[in-house]
Structures are given as structure tokens and as C-alpha cells.
N, C-alpha and C positions, 0 to 999 in steps of 0.2 A: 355333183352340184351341191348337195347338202354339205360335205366338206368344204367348199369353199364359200357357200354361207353362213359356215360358223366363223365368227370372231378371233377366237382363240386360233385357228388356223392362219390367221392372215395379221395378227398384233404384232407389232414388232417388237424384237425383247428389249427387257426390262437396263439391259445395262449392255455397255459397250466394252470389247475387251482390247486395250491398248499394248502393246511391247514399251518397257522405258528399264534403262538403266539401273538395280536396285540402288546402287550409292552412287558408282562418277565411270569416267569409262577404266580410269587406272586402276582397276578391280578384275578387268578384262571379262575372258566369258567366266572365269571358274566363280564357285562359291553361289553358283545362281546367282550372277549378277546380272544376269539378262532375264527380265521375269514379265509375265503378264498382269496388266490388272484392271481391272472393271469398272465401270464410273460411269455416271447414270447417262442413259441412251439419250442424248435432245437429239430435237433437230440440228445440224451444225453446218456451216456453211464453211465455204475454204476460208484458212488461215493456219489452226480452225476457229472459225465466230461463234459461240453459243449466247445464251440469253446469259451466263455471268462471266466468261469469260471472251475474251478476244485475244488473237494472237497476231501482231501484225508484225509481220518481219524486216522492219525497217533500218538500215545501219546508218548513223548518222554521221560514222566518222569517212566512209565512203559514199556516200550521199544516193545510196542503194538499196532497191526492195528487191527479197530474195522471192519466188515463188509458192502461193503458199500453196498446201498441203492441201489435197481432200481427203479425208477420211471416209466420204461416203462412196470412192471407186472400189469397184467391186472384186478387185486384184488385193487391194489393202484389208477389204473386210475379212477374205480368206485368208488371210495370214495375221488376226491380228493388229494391223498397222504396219508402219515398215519399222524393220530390224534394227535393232540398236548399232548405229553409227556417229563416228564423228564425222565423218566427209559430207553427210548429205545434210543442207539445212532444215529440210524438212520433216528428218526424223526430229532436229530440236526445238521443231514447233509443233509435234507431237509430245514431244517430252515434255518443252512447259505446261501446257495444255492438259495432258495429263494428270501432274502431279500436282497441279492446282484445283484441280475439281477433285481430288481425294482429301485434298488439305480442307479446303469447303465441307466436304461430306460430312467427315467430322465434325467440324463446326456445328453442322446442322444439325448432324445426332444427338450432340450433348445438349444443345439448346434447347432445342425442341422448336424449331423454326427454320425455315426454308433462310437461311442467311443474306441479304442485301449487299454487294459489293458496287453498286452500279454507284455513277454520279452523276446529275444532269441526264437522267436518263441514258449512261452510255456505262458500259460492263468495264469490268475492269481488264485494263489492256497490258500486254506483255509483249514485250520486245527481244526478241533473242537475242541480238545480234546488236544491239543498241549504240554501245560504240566500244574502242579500245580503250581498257582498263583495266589493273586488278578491283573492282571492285561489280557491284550487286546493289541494285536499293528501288525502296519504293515510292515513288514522289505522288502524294498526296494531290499536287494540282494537276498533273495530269491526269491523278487515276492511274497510274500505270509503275509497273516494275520494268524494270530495266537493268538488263544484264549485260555484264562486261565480258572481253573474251583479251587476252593476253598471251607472250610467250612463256614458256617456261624458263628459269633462271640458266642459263647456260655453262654453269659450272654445278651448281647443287641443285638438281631439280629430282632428287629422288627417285623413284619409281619409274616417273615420267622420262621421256627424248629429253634431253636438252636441246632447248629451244623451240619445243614444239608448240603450237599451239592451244588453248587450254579453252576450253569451252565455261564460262558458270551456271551456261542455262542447260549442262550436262551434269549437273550435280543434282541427286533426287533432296539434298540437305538443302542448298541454296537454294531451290526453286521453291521447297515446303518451308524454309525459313522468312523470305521477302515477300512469300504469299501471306504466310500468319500477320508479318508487320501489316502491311493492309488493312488484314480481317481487325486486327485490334486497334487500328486507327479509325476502323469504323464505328466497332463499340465501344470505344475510350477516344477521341479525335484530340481532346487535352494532355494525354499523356506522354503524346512529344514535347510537352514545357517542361523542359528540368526544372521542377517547383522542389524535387527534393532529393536528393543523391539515390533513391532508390528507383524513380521513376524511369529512367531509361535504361538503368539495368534490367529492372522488369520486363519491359519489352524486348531487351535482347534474349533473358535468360526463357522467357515464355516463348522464344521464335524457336530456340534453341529444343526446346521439350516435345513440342509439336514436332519438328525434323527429327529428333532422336527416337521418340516413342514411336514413328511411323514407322522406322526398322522392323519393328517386331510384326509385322503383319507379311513380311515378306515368308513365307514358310521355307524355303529351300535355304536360304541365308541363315535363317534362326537353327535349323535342326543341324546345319552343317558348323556352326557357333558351338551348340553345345555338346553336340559329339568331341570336337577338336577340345574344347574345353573341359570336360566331364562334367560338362551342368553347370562349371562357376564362373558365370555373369560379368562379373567383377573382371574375366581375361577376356571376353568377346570384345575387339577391338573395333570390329567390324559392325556391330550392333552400337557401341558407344561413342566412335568417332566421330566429327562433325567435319563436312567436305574435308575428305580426306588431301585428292589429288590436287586442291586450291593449295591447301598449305605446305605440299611435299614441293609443289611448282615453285611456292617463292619461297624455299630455300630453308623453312621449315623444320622438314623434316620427320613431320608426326601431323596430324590431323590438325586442322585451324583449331579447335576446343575437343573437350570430350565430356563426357557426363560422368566420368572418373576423373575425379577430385584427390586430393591429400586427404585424409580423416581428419588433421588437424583444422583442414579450414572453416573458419570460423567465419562469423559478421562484424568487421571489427569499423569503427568512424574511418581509419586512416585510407582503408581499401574504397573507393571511390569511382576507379575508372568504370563507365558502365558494363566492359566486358567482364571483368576481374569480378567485381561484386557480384554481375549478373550469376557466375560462377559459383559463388554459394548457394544462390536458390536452387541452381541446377541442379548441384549434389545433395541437395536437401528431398530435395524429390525422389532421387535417382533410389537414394539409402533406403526410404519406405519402401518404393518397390523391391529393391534387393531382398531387403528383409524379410517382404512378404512373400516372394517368392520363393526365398529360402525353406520357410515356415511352410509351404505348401507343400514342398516337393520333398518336405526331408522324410517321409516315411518312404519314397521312393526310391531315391538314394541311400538309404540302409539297405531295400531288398538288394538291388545291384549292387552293394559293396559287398554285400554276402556272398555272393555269386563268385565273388574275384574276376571278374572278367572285364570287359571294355561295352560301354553302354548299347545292350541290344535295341535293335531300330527301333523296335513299340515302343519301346521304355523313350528314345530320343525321341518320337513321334508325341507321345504323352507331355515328355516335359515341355514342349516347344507348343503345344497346345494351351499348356497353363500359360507358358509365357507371353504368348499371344491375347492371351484372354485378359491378364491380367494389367498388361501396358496397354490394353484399351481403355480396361476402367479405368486406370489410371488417367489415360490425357482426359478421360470424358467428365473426370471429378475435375480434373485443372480448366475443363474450358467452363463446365456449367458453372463455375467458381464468379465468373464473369460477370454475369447478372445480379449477383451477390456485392459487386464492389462498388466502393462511392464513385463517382463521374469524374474526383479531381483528383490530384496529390495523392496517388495512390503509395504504400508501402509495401513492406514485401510481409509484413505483419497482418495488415490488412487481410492479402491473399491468404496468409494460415485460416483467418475468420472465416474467409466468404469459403474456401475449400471446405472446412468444418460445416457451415453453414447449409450449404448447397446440398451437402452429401447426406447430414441429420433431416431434412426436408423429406428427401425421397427413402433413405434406409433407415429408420429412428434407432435401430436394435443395432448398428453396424457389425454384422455377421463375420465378416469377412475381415475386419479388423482394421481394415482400411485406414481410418481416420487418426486410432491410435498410433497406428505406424508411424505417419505424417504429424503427428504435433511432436511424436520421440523423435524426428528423424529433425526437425526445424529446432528444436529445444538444441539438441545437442550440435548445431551449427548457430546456433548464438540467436536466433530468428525469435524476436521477442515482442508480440503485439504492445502497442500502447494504449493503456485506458482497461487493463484487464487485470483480476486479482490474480489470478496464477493461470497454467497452463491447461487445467481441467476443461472439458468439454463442454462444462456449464459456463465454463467463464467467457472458454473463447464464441462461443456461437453468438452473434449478433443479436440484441437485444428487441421485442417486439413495442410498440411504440406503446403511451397512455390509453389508460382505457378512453378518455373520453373522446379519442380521435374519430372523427364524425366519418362514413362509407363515404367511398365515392357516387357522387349523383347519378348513379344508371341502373339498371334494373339488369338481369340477367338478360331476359333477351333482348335488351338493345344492345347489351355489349356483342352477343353469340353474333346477333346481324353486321356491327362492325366488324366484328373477325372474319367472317365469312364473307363477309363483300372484300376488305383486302387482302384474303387470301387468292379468292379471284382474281383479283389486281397483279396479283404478284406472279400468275401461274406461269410456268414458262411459254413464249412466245410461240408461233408457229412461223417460220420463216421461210415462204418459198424459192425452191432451190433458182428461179429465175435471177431473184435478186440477192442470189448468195455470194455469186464470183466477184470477189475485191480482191483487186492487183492493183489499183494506185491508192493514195492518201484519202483523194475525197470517193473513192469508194466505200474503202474502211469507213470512214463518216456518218458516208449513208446507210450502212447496213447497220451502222451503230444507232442511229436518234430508230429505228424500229423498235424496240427495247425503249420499254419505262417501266425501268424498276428501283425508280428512286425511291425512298420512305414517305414522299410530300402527296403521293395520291390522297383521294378524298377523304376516305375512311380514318386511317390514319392521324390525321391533320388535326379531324374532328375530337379523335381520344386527345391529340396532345390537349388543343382548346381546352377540355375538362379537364384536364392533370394541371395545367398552369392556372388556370383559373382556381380550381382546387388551392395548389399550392400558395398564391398566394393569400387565399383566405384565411390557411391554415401553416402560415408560414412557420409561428411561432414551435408549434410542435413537431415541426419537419426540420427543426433547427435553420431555418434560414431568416436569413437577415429582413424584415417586413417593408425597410424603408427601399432595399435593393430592388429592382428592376429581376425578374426572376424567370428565364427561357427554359423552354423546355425541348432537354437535345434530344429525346427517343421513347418512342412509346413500342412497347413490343408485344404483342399476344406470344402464349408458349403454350408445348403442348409437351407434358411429358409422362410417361408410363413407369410408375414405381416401381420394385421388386413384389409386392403385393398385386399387381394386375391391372392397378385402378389409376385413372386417368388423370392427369392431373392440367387444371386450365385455369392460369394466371395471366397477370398484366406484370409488364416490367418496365419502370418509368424513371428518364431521369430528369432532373431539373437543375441548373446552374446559373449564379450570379458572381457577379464581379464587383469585388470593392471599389470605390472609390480612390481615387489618390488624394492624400493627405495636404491641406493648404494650398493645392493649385499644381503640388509638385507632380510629374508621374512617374510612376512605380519603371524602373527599366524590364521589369515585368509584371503581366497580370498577375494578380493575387486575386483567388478563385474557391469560391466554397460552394457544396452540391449537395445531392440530395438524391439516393438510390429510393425508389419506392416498391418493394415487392407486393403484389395485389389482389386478391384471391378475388375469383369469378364474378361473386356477389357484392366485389366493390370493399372488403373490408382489406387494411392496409394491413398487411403482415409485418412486414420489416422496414425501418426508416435508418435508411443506409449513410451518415452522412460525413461531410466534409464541412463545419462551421465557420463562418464568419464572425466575429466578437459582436460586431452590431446587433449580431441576432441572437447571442445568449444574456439572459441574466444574471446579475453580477452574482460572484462570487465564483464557486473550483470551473463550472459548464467556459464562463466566459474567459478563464484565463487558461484552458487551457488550449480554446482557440485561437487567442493571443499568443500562446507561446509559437503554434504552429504559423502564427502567418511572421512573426520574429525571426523563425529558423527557414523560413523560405529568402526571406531580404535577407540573411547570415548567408545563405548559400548562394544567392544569387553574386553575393557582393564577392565572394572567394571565384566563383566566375569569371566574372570582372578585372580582378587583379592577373588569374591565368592564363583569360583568352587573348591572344596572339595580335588581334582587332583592336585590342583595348588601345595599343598606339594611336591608330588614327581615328580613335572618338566615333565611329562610328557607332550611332544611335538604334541601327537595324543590327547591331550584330547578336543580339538575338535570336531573332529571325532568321540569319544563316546560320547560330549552330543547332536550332530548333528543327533537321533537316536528318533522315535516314540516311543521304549521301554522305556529310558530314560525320555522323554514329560511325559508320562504316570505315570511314578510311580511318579512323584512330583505333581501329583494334589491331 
């Protein structure tokens, strides 16, 4: 009886262990491509529904719901989930489901916050089966990603049958790639406006990093990488590829992208398409970790080369250890980078800052070398901040605002009480398994409005009120415009634990306005200046993160060189203009449709 009055006897663990795919099924079993992996235990109803995620198995091109999945039968708990197949739809709604709440986790780790994906109170939705297409994307107004499924090319399909059928919500790339679009359409929702030829590469090449760096957590993949390879990175094809069996399907022949680049490539004006450009930042990143990893492991690889022999397993266990280790820090510096960046027009210069930024906050001594790596690795791919005297670490870190910028009006413990009230708010739901089973539309529905975890609960709301209200008191030195109308798109509590021990609890806030149109005319796009505010506990403003509007600088270098930037958005908007396809029929919303992931997608 005493055993089954202790707690710990009857808890249920901490995390749930799923079967998926490590890259696509054209990898087949070998290489450990069939792997376990763990993601935190909710409650979860079929589909599977959790409090961030939902998986409804709807096809729209056969006007068809397939059955979904429980994960909580106790045939599937024993084995993990069921086995990696193409035949059965319900392992691919295990698979999405999966590899989206690992893509989150992340998220959460680096931030230091439980992530929001919901909208309107309803989780973010995934559709496996969504309709016939080469293509994957994530549509914003649903909330929801949606995955295409096609045949394979019937003359050059690589790898693959000819003609067979090709799954995209069977790619652990494509699932962890249109899941990232989401995540950072949550914490950037402006950065689908092409305001500048870097801004949608960003989000591709950022979707791109997140699905590449997730590789390395696979252990049986990584150690079977560098055996076959003798350690050098640079050949793992299988770690660097990006959906491989998407692009051998249409004809391809090699992986849709890779995080192996040319040495030569550069950041050059003419390269432009968002995939292509996105490309540079990719290997911009890719090069720092090589390098650091190199630098780690070379006294390692001297002992085995002394040896003459073929990499002993401890030795392949060690290296695939560092490498694991170290493309975590790695995504974990690109995502906490996040919170560091203005709200609008973001660059890929910018992201050097907020990286640097982010990472001198919590490491100030950078030990590990990290940060150097990443400015040499951006330097020599052409990656040039603007508004910076040179490349030094003092120049690029984000500059902290005037002394005379007045705390934000709250006291420490009325802020700790907002934290902790919408941390509550936010916890994950408990969802009785009565009202868990959804097989039609408006069940999915109902099981969906149980769940609020939108950002507009009370707590919340309340911080924005003082940031906006703040803001515009003190618009002048937050570089925003005073005459401008000034929203504020997100207030965030963080919680994060330094290399030193010690806790760290900030606010993350941003605020955006929208110029005016000039004599009556309007802009064919918004023209947008913001305002990152990093916040420490007691209300004092660390870092004034921005994106300026001219109306809000004083004259002279501040004001023109926000001028310049809102010139080079109308310069880019207008080369748009002459390219897009739309332009024939005058169409005034073509905007709005290339402002569209579906759109992004089918031109790569």
C-alpha cells in the first residue's frame, strides 16, 4: 500500500518515446534511419491533438478524413508508436506530430519560454495529406501547415520507384522546416513583407538551419557519418542534405538544398532569389561550426592518425558526441538570436548583431570561441552589418540606449506576479480522454477552442498596455516616430540559465508603426519601422533594438539614414513590380499573394 501511495510510483514519465523517420523513407532502414525520439509527454487525444499541436488528417483533393492515430493504445505505447511506414497514414500523423514538437522544444530551450504557436485560441494544425502537390507551406490564416504528396518523376526519379508515390509529411527536413516557418511567423509575423531582398531569404535560410542542425541529434546517423567519413563533416551527405528524396523525386537528382555551399559564395546585390541568397547565410553558419568542430576534435584526430588504423568506435562515439553537442549550441545561439532582432526589415547583418548579441549576454568571456567563429565565417561570405565601424565584437553587439531612458513603471514584484499569473495561463491544458476522439471537422473544432493559448490572456495584455503606453512617452529615444500611432506586437517574460549558474529574468518587447502614405498616394506596400526592447527584471531597458522611421529621427546622419532605408524598400518594391507576372492585370492585392509561404515555395 505504501508503494502505491507514493507519487513517484504512479507519475507518468516525463517524456514520450515516438518511431519517425530520421531524414525521408528513401534512406530506407540502413544508416539508422528508423530512430526513436522523445518529446514531452501531454495529454494527447487522437489525431494526435495536444495543447500546441493538432494533427488532423484531412485531404482536400479527395474530400477525405483518414483515421486518426491514438497514441495513448497500449499496443503503440509498447513499441514506441507504430513503425516507420509509407502505407499507413497514421504512422504520418505520428511523424508530423512528432517532429513538430522537437522543432518547438528547441525553440523553447533557446528562448527560455514555453513557445505560443496557437491562434484564436486553436493550436497549430497539420495536415498530412492536405492535398496533391509538389509542394509544403505554411498558411498563416489557417494556422496550419500543409503538406503535399505527389508521384515520383517517371523517368528520373532517382533513388526512388518511378512513379511512386512521395509522401512530404515523410521528410523529418520538410516537417522541421514549415514547422520553423510558423514558429517565426509567430515571433516576426512582418517578415513575410518583402521590405528587402534579404527578408525572405531569411526565413527560408533560417527554416533551412533548424532542419539541418536537427540531424546531429540523431546519434546512430551522426556516428555512422563519421565513421564512413573519417570525421570530415564537409562528406556527411546525409547530415547536410535537405529533403533529400523530394528532390531526387522531381528529377533532381541530389538533395533539394545542402548546407554545403561553393567556398566562393559570396553575398553579392545580383543574387536575389530568396532560396539562392537564403544559401549564403546557410553556409555562413554551416563554415563556423565546421570550423569549430574541426578545432575541437583535432587533437583527436592526430591520436587516430597515429594509430594508422580506421576510427575506433570510442573514438567515433566521442567525436559524434562533440558533434552533437556543438550543433545544438549552435541552433540555440541562431534561435535565442531572435529576441535580439528589430520587429521589421529585418537583414541578414542584423542577425550577425542579434547572434553576437544574444550570445555576449549569457557567455561575456565566449570560451568556446563561438562568436568568433561566426563573424569570420559571415566576413568571409560577404555578410556585412550596416551602421557598424568594423567587424570587432564591440562594434557589432547592439548598442544599449541613453542613460537618461527613464525604468519601466513596475516594481519587481508586480512584474514576478504577471509572470507567474501567465505562466499559469499558458500551462498545458488537461484534456479528458471522453472528449478527445475527433474523426469529423467540427470535432477537430471542438476539441480545438479547449485550448487558450493565445498571447491576448490578461496578464499579458496588461504588460503590453505599459510597453505601449511607455513607448509612446518615450518614443523619441526608442527611435520611433512620436506623431505615429505605435502597437505593440509582443511582450514576452524569459527565463534563462547562463554558463555561470545564475538565472536570468527579462522582458522582451516589441512595438511597431506604420508610416503614412505620402499626399494621399498609398505605398503598394507598408513601409514599417519598430522597436525591439530587451528589459531586465527591475524595469531598466537594456537594448533599443530598432528599425526607424525618418519622422522620428533628428535631422541630420540618424535621419537619413532611415531615409535611405525606407528609399531602398520603394527601390525594391518597385523592381517587384516590373518582375511579377500579376503586374499585367494591375492587380492591386498582388502583393498579398506573393506575401504567401505557398507562393516562397513553389519558386524554389
Amino acid at each position: 500500500m505504501k508503494i502505491k501511495a507514493n507519487r513517484y510510483a504512479l507519475d507518468k514519465p516525463k517524456r514520450r518515446p515516438l518511431q519517425i523517420y530520421a531524414s525521408d523513407p528513401m534512406a530506407g532502414k540502413g544508416f539508422g534511419n528508423r530512430v526513436v525520439v522523445t518529446i514531452e509527454n501531454e495529454t494527447v487525444a487522437p489525431g494526435p491533438s495536444g495543447s500546441r499541436i493538432m494533427v488532423i488528417d484531412y485531404n482536400a483533393t479527395t474530400d477525405r478524413y483518414y483515421p486518426p492515430v491514438d497514441l495513448n493504445d497500449v499496443n503503440l505505447l509498447m513499441l514506441s508508436g507504430l513503425a516507420p511506414t509509407e502505407s499507413d497514414p497514421r504512422f504520418h500523423q505520428q511523424m508530423v506530430y512528432a517532429v513538430a514538437m522537437r522543432t518547438l522544444e528547441n525553440f523553447d530551450r533557446a528562448l527560455g519560454r514555453r513557445l505560443h504557436v496557437a491562434r484564436a485560441g486553436k493550436p497549430l494544425r497539420l495536415f498530412p495529406h492536405a492535398f496533391h502537390g509538389t509542394n509544403a507551406f505554411f498558411d498563416p490564416e489557417m494556422n496550419a501547415v500543409l503538406f503535399g504528396y505527389f508521384r515520383a518523376d517517371d523517368v528520373d526519379a532517382g533513388d526512388n520507384l518511378p512513379g511512386q508515390t512521395i509522401f512530404t509529411c515523410l521528410s523529418h527536413d520538410i516537417i522541421a522546416h514549415e514547422v520553423t516557418h510558423a514558429i517565426v511567423h509567430r515571433l516576426r509575423p512582418h517578415l513575410l513583407e518583402p521590405s528587402n531582398v534579404d527578408v525572405l531569404a531569411f526565413h527560408e535560410a533560417f527554416a533551412d538551419l533548424v532542419a539541418i542542425f536537427q540531424h546531429f541529434s540523431f546519434a546512430e546517423v551522426l556516428k555512422t557519418q563519421i565513421q564512413a567519413t573519417g570525421s570530415n563533416l564537409r562528406k556527411a551527405d546525409l547530415l547536410l542534405g535537405l529533403a533529400r528524396q523530394f528532390g531526387h523525386a522531381t528529377s533532381m537528382g541530389k538533395s533539394l538544398r545542402s548546407a554545403l555551399n561553393d567556398q566562393n559564395l559570396r553575398l553579392r546585390p545580383e543574387v536575389d532569389e530568396p532560396h539562392e541568397r537564403g544559401a549564403v547565410l546557410v553556409a555562413a553558419v554551416f563554415d563556423a561550426f565546421i570550423r569549430l568542430y574541426e578545432s575541437r576534435t583535432a587533437d583527436l584526430l592526430r591520436l587516430a592518425n597515429s594509430a594508422g588504423s580506421t576510427l575506433h568506435p570510442d573514438l567515433v562515439a566521442r567525436l559524434s558526441s562533440e558533434a552533437s553537442k556543438l550543433s545544438q549550441a549552435m541552433l540555440t545561439a541562431c534561435i535565442r538570436a531572435f529576441d535580439y532582432l528589430p520587429p521589421v526589415d529585418v537583414t541578414f547583418g542584423d542577425f550577425l548583431r542579434a547572434v553576437v548579441t544574444a550570445d555576449l549576454e549569457l557567455s561575456p568571456e565566449d570560451e568556446s570561441g563561438m562568436r568568433a567563429a561566426i563573424i569570420d565565417a559571415f566576413r568571409l561570405r560577404g555578410i556585412h552589418p550596416e551602421g557598424v565601424t568594423s567587424l570587432a565584437e564591440e562594434s557589432l553587439v547592439w548598442k544599449p540606449p541613453e542613460d537618461n531612458l527613464p525604468r519601466l513603471p513596475w516594481d519587481s514584484g508586480e512584474l514576478l506576479e504577471l509572470i507567474v499569473e501567465a505562466a499559469e495561463r499558458i500551462a498545458p491544458p488537461v484534456l479528458s480522454r471522453a472528449n478527445a476522439v475527433a474523426k469529423t471537422e467540427s470535432q477537430y473544432e471542438k476539441t480545438a477552442v479547449q485550448y487558450d493559448m493565445s498571447e491576448d490572456s490578461e496578464p499579458l495584455s496588461e504588460m503590453a498596455k505599459v510597453v505601449q503606453a511607455y513607448a509612446h512617452r518615450n518614443a523619441a529615444d526608442l527611435l520611433l516616430d512620436p506623431d505615429q500611432k505605435i502597437h505593440a506586437l509582443g511582450v514576452h517574460p524569459v527565463f534563462r540559465v547562463a554558463p555561470s549558474g545564475q538565472l536570468v529574468i527579462e522582458l522582451v518587447a516589441q512595438v511597431a508603426q506604420q508610416m503614412p502614405s505620402a499626399d494621399g498616394v498609398a505605398e503598394p506596400f507598408p513601409v514599417r519601422g519598430g522597436t525591439t526592447l530587451i528589459v531586465s527584471f527591475d524595469g531598466t531597458v537594456k537594448y533599443v533594438i530598432a528599425k526607424a522611421l525618418p519622422g522620428g529621427m533628428p535631422e541630420g546622419r540618424a535621419r537619413s539614414m532611415a531615409q535611405a532605408r525606407v528609399d531602398r524598400q520603394r527601390s525594391f518594391v518597385e523592381v517587384l513590380q516590373v518582375r511579377d507576372p500579376m503586374n499585367a492585370f494591375d492587380d492591386e492585392n498582388r502583393f498579398d499573394l506573393r506575401a504567401t509561404f505557398r507562393a516562397l515555395h513553389l519558386a524554389r
